[in-house]
C-alpha positions as CSV (number, residue, x, y, z in Angstrom):
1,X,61.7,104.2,-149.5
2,X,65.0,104.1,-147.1
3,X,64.1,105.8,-144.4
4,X,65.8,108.9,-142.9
5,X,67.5,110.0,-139.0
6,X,68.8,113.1,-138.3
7,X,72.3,113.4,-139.7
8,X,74.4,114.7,-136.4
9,X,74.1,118.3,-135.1
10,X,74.2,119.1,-139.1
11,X,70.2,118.8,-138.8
12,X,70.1,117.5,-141.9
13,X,67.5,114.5,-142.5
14,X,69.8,112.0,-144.4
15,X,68.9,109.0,-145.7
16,X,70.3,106.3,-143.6
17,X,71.8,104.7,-146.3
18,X,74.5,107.0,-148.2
19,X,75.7,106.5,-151.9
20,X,79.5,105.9,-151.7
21,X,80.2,107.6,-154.9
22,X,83.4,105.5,-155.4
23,X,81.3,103.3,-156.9
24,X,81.4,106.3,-160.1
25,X,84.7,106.4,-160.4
26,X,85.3,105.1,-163.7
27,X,81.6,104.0,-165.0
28,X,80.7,105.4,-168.2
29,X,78.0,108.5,-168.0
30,X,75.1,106.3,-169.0
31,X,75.4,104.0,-165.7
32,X,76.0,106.7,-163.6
33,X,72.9,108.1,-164.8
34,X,71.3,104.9,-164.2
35,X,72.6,104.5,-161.2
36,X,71.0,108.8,-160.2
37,X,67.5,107.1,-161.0
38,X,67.8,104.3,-158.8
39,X,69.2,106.7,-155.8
40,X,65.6,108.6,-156.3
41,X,64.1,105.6,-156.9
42,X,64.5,104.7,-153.2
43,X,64.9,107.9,-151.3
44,X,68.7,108.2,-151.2
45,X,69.1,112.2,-150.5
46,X,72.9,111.9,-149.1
47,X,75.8,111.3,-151.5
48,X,79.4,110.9,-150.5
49,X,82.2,111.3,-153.1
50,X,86.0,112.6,-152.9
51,X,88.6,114.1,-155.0
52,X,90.4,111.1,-155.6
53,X,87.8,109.2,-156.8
54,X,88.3,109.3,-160.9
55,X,85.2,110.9,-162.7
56,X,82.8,110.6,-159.5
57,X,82.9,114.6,-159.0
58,X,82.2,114.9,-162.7
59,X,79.9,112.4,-162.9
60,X,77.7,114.4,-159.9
61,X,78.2,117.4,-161.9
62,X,75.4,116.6,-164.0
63,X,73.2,115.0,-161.4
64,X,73.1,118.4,-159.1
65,X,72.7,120.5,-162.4
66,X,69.4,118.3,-162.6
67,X,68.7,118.1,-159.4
68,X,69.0,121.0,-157.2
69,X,68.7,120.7,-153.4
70,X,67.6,117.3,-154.0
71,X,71.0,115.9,-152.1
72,X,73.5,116.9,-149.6
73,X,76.7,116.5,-150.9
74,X,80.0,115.6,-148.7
75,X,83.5,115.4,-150.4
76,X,86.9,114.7,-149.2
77,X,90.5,115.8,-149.3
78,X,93.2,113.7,-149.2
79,X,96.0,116.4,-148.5
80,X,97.4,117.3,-145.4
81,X,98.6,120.5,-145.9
82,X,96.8,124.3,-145.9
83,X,98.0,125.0,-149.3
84,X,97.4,121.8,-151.1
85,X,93.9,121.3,-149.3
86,X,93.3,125.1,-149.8
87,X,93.3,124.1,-153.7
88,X,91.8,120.7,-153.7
89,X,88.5,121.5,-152.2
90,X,88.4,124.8,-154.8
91,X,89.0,122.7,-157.1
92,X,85.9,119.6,-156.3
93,X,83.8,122.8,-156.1
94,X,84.9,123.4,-159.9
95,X,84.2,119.9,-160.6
96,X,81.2,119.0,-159.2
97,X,79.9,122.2,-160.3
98,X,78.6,123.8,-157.0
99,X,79.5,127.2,-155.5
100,X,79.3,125.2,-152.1
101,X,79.2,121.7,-150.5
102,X,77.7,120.7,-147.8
103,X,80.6,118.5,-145.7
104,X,84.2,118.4,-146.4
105,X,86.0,115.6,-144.6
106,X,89.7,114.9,-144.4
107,X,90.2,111.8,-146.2
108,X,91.6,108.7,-144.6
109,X,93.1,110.6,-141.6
110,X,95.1,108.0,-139.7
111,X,98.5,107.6,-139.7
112,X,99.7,109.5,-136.7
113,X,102.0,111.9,-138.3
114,X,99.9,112.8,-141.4
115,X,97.5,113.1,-137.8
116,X,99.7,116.0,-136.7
117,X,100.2,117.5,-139.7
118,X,96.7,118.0,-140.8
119,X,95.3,119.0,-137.5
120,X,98.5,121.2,-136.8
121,X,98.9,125.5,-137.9
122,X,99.3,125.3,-141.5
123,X,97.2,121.9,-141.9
124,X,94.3,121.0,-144.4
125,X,92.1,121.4,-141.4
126,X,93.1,125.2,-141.4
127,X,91.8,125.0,-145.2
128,X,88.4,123.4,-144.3
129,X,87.8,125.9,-141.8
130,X,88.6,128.9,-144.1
131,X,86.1,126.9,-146.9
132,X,83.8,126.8,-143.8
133,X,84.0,130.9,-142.9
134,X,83.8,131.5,-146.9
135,X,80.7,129.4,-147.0
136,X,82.2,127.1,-149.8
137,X,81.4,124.5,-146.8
138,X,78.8,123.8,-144.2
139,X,80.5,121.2,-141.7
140,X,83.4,119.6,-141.2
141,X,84.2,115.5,-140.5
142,X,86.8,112.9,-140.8
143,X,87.1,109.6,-142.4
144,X,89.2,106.4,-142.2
145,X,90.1,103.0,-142.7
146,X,91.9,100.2,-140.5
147,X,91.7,99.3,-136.6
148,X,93.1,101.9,-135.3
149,X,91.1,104.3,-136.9
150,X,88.3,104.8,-134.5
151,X,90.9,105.6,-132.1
152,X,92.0,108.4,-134.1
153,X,88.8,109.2,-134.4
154,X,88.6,109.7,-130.6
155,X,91.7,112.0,-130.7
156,X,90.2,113.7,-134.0
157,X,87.5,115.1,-131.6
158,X,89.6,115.9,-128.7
159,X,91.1,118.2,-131.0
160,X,88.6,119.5,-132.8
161,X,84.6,119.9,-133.2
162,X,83.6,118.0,-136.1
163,X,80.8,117.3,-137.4
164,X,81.0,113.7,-138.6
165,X,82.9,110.7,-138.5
166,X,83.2,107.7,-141.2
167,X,85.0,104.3,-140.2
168,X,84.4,100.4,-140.8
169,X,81.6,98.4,-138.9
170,X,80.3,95.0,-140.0
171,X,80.0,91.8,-137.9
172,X,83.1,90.2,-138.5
173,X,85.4,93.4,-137.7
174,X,83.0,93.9,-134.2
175,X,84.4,90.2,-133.2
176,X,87.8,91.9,-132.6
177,X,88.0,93.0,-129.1
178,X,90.7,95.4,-130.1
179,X,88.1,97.2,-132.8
180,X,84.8,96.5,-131.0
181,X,86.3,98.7,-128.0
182,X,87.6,101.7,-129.9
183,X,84.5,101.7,-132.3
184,X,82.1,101.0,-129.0
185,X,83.9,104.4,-127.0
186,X,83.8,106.3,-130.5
187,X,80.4,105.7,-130.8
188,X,79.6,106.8,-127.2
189,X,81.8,110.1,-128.0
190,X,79.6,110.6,-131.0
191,X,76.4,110.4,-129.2
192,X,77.2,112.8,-126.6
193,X,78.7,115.3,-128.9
194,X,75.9,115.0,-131.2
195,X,78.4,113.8,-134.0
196,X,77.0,111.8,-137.5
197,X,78.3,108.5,-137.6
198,X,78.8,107.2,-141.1
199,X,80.3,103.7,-141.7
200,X,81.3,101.7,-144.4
201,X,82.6,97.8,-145.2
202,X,79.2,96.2,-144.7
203,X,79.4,94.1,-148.0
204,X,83.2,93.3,-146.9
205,X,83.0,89.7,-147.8
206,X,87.2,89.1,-147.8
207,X,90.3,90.2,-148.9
208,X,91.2,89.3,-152.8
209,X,94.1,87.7,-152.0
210,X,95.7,87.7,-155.2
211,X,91.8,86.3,-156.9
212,X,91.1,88.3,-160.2
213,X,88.7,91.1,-158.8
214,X,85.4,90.3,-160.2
215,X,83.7,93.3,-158.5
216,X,85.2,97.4,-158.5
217,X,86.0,97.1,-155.2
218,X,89.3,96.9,-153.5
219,X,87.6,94.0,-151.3
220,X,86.4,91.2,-152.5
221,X,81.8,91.6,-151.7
222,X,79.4,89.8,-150.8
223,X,77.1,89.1,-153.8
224,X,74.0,86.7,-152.8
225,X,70.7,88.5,-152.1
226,X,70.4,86.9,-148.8
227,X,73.9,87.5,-147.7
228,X,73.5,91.0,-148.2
229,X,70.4,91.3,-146.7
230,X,72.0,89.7,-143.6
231,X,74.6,92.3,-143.5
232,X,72.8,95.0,-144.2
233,X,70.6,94.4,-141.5
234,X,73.1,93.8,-138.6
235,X,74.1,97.2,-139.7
236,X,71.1,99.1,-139.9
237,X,70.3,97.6,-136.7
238,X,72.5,100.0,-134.9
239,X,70.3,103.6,-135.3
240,X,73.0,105.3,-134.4
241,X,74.8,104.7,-137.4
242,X,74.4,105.5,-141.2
243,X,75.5,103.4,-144.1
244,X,77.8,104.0,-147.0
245,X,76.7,102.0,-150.2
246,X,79.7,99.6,-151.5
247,X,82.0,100.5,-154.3
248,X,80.0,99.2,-157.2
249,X,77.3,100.1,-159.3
250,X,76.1,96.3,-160.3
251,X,75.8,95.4,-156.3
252,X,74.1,98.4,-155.1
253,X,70.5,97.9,-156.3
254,X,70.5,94.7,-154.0
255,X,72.3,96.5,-151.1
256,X,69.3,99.1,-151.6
257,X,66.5,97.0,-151.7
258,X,67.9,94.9,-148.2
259,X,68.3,98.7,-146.6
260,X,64.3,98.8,-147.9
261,X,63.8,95.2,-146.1
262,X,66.1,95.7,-143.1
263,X,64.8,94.2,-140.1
264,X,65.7,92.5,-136.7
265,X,69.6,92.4,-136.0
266,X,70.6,88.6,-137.1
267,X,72.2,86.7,-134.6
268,X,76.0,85.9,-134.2
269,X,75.3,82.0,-135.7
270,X,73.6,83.1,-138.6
271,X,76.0,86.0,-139.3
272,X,79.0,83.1,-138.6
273,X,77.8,81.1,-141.5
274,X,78.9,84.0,-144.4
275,X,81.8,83.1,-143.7
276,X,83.5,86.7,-143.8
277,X,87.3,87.4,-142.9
278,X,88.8,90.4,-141.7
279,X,90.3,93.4,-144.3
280,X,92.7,94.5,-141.6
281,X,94.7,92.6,-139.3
């Protein structure tokens, strides 16, 4: 079993290893239920889905019908403004089938004026709060992609208190001095405001590059056993931090069993010889 840590000032004891539901988008029922068995399987009790992501919501539907209180459930909305947001997250709640979540998060909030707009009067942040004081929600947190978005992140919590935060972290994106910086001072921010710290890209092998995508990720994965379990570990190393599975159903049973095996952080030689590139430049 993948063992748990205290998920933020939420209390909640996730697993630290998340399922990234993305990976559900456009699977057929019958995998997704496959893939529900191999989440209990190992423990996973923390699932992390959004409204953009095709059938993922519905595909949950069924799992939370099945299995109540078994996971805490976090969803995301894109949209920046109160009226838009307002409706979105009433509408995942219609979809996954719930009278409440757990976490709402603003998805993928970087660029500096959407920034403003959804942290401004009359923002989607104004529509999580209301979710929160209607108890459609329980907490509040922010996601993101690129280098600059642990900086964001920084400014995210200057503005406001919430409750998690989800960025990039593997090896290869920590030998940037520009990122390892930002995501070293957002990490200390987290810690002393008691703040979840989810991350994703830990499979992030490279870019596809115009390569026919073999995998249903937007990145091209690692695949090996052993190169997974590589990267998986200099992750889980860091026990601040929590892990979001990768985008695809046929890699996450090994990505599951090297969180099960996770041990020592491997050096920077041996993570050298995957021979990962950067996503973001």
């Amino acid at each position: 079993m993948i063992e748990r840590a205290r998920f933020g000032a939420t209390g909640h004891e996730s697993s630290r290893v998340i399922f990234g539901a993305a990976a559900l988008g456009s699977v057929s029922k019958a995998d997704a239920d496959r893939t529900l068995e191999l989440l209990l399987e190992h423990g996973i009790n923390h699932i992390d889905v959004a409204a953009s992501y095709g059938d993922a919501e519905l595909r949950i539907a069924t799992w939370l019908k099945a299995h109540p209180d078994e996971f805490f459930v976090a969803t995301k909305t894109g949209e920046r403004t109160y009226r838009a947001a307002r409706e979105q997250i009433r509408r995942s709640l219609d979809r996954l089938g719930v009278d409440r979540v757990d976490s709402i998060q603003l998805h993928n909030l970087v660029d500096v004026i959407e920034w403003e707009t959804a942290l401004s009067a009359d923002g989607a942040l104004e529509a999580c709060i209301e979710a929160r004081e209607e108890g459609l929600v329980r907490f509040i947190g922010v996601t993101g992609h690129g280098l600059s978005v642990a900086r964001m992140h920084r400014r995210s919590l200057e503005r406001f208190d919430f409750d998690s935060v989800l960025c990039p972290y593997n090896w290869v994106m920590m030998q940037d001095p520009r990122y390892a910086e930002t995501f070293n001072e957002l990490a200390a921010a987290c810690k002393e405001r008691d703040v979840a710290l989810q991350t994703i890209k830990s499979l992030a092998f490279r870019p596809w590059d115009g390569r026919a995508h073999t995998a249903a990720t937007w990145y091209e994965p690692l695949r090996e056993q052993p190169e997974i379990d590589r990267a998986v570990s200099w992750v889980l190393a860091n026990r601040q931090v929590f892990l979001l599975t990768t985008g695809d159903v046929d890699i996450l049973p090994k990505l599951l069993d090297a969180a099960e095996r996770a041990g020592d952080r491997p050096g920077d030689e041996k993570m050298a010889e995957l021979g990962t590139a950067p996503l973001f430049m």
